[in-house]
C-alpha positions as CSV (number, residue, x, y, z in Angstrom):
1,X,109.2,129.0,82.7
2,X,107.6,125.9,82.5
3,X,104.9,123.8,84.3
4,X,106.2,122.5,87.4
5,X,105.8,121.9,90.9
6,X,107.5,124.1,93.7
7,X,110.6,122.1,95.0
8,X,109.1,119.1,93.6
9,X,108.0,118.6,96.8
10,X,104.6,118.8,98.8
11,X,104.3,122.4,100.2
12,X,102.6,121.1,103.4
13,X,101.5,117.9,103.8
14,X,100.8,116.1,107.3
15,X,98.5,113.4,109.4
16,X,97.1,114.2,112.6
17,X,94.7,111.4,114.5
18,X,92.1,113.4,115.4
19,X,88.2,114.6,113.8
20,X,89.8,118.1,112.9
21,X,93.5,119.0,112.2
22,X,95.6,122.5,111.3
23,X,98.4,122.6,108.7
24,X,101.5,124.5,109.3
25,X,101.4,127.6,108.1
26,X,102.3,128.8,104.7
27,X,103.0,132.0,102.4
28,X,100.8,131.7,99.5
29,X,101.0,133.8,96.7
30,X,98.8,135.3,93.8
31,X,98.3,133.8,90.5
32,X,99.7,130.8,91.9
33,X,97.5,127.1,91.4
34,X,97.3,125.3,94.8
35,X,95.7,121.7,94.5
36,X,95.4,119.9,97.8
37,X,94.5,116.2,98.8
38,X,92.8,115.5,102.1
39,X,91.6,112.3,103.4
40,X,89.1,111.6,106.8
41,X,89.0,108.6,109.0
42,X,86.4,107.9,111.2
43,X,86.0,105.0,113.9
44,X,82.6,104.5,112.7
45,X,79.9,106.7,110.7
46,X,80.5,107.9,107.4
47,X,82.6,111.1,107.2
48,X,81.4,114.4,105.3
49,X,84.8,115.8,104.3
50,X,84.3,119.8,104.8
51,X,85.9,122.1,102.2
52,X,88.7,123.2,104.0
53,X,89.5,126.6,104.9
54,X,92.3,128.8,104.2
55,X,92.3,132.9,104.8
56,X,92.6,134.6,101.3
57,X,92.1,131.3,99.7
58,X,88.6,129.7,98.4
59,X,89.0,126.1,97.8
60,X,86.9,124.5,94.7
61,X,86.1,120.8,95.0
62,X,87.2,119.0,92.3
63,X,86.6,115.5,93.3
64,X,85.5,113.6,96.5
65,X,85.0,109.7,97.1
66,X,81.5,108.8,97.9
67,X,80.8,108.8,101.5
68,X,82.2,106.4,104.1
69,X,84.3,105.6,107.4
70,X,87.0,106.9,105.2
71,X,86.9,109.6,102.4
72,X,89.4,111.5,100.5
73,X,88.5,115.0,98.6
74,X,91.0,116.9,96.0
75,X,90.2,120.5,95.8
76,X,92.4,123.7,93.9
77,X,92.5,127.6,94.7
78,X,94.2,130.4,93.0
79,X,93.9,134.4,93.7
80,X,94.4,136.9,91.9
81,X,95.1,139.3,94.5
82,X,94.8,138.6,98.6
83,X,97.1,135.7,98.8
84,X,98.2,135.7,102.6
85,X,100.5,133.9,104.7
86,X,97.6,131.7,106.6
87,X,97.1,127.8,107.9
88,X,94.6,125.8,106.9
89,X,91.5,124.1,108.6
90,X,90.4,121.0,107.9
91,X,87.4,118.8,109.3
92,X,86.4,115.3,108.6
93,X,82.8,116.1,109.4
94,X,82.5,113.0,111.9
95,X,81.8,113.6,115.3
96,X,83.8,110.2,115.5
97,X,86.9,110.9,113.2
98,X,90.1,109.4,114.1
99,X,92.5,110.6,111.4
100,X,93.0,113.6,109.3
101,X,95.8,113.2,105.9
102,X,96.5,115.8,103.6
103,X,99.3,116.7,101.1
104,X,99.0,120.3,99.5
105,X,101.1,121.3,96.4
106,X,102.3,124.6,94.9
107,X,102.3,124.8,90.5
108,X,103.8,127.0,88.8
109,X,103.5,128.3,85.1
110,X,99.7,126.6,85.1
111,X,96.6,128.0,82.8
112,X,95.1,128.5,86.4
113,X,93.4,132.1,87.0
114,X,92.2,134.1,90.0
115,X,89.0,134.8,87.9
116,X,88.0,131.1,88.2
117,X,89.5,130.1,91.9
118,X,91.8,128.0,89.6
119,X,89.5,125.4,88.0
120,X,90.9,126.5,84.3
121,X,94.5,125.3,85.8
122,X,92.9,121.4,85.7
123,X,91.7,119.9,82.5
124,X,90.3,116.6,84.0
125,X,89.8,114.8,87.6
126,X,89.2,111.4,88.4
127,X,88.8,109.2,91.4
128,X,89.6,105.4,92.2
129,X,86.2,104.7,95.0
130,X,87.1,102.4,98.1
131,X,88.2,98.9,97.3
132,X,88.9,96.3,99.8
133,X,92.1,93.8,99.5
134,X,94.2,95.9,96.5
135,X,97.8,96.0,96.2
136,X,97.7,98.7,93.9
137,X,95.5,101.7,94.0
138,X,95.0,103.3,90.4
139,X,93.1,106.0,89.2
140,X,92.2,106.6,85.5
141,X,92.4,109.9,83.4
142,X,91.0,109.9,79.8
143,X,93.6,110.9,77.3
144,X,95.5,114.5,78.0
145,X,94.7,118.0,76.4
146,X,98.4,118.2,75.8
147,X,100.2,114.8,76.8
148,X,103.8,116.3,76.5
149,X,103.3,119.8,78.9
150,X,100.7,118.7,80.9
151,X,101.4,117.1,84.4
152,X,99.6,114.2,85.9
153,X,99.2,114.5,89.6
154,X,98.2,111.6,92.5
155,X,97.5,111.4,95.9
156,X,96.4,107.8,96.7
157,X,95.4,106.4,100.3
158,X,95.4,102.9,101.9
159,X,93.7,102.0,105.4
160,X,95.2,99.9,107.8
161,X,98.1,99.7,109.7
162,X,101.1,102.4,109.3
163,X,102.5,101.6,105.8
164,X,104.3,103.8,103.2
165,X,102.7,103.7,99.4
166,X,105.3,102.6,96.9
167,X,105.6,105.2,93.7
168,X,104.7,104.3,90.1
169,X,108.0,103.7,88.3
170,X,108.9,106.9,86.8
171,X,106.8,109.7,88.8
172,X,108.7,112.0,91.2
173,X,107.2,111.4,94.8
174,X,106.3,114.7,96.3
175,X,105.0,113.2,100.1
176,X,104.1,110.3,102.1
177,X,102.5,109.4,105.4
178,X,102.4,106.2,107.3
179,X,100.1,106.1,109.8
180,X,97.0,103.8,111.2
181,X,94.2,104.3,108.9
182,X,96.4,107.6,107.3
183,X,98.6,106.3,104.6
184,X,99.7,108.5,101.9
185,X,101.6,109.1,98.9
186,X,101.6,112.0,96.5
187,X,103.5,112.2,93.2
188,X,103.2,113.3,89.5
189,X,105.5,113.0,86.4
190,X,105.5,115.5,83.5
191,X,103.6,114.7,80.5
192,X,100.3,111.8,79.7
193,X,99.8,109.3,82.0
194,X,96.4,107.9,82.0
195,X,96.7,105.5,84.9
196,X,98.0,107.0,88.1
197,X,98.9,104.3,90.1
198,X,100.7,103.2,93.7
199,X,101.2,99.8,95.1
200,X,100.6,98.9,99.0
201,X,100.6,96.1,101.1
202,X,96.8,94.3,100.4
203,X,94.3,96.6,102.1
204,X,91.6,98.8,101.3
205,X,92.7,101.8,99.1
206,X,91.5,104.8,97.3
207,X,92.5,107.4,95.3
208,X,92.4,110.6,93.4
209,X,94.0,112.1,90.4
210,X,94.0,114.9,88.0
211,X,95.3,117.0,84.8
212,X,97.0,120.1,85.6
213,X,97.2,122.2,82.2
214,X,100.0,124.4,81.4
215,X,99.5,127.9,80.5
216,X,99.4,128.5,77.1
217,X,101.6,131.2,76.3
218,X,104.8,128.9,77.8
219,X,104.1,126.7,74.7
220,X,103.5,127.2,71.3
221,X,103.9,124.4,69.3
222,X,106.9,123.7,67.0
223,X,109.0,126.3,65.0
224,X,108.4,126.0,61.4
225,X,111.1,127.2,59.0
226,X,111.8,126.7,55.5
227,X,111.8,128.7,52.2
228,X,108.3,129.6,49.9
């Protein structure tokens, strides 16, 4: 089995225009890596993105965007035992929040471990901050622990009115959402990629990426043969 991505899909992902949201519910399993994108919009004061909260889960931030009307946070989980069939909770922490985004996705055959609430499944994370009037939204990764096993995952946000991201040429597109102020794409492609990148409509945009390592006893290296 190799690294991959559940359905090459999102396994829940969702907009709701309110301070607070609930994703659908979902049957998580153990030893499984979980890494989930969520973005708050608020009609004015800065947002405080809570950790979100999922029974038998406990979410580890990896990134977050510095604090402001809008703010995106990418966070992983992985059990070892007590994975449950739960929803999830999340909270822009903004008494004036207008818009919750979030895309969640399931990986398979990563490094990630129950010990470490699935940190050891990402090598790297990375963050593009808010940039007013960008048609593309990028984030940067340094160069990959393994740049042919690996995967490189995005989720990248633009503000404004209901638009849909546009994919970087090659990478599989796992979700989108086009609503005011809650635009959304999520996608990844298999192997280095050191800029993870979408295109929009000009607007204000954001971003957040990461490494997701595969485990290492689905690759070895190379067979050598020969005679001595």
């Amino acid at each position: 089995m190799s690294l991959a991505i559940t359905g090459n899909t999102a396994f829940t992902s969702g907009t709701a225009a309110a301070a607070t949201a609930t994703t659908a519910s979902k049957t998580y399993s153990n030893n499984t890596l979980y890494i989930f994108a969520v973005e708050g919009r608020s009609s004015s004061g800065n947002c405080a993105l809570v950790i979100p909260v999922t029974s038998g889960l406990s979410w580890q931030q990896l990134q977050l965007t510095t604090a402001a009307v809008a703010q995106g946070g990418l966070y992983c989980a992985c059990v070892s035992s007590g994975a449950t069939t739960a929803t999830t909770a999340l909270d822009c922490g903004q008494v004036n929040g207008t818009r919750m985004t979030w895309s969640m996705i399931e990986v398979t055959g990563s490094a990630a471990t129950g010990a470490n609430n699935g940190t050891d499944g990402v090598v790297q994370s990375a963050v593009q901050q808010r940039t007013a009037s960008q048609t593309t939204i990028s984030v940067t990764l340094s160069d990959f622990a393994d740049a042919v096993n690996n995967i490189a995952f995005g989720s990248l946000f633009v503000e404004g009115g209901p638009q849909t991201p546009v994919a970087e040429a090659n990478y599989t597109t796992l979700s989108t959402q086009a609503a005011t102020n809650g635009n959304n794409i999520t996608e990844f492609i298999l192997g280095q990629d050191t800029t993870v990148t979408a295109t929009c409509t000009s607007q204000t945009v954001f971003g957040l990426a990461c490494e997701i390592k595969v485990a290492s006893s689905l690759y070895h290296g190379p067979m050598l043969t020969g005679v001595g």
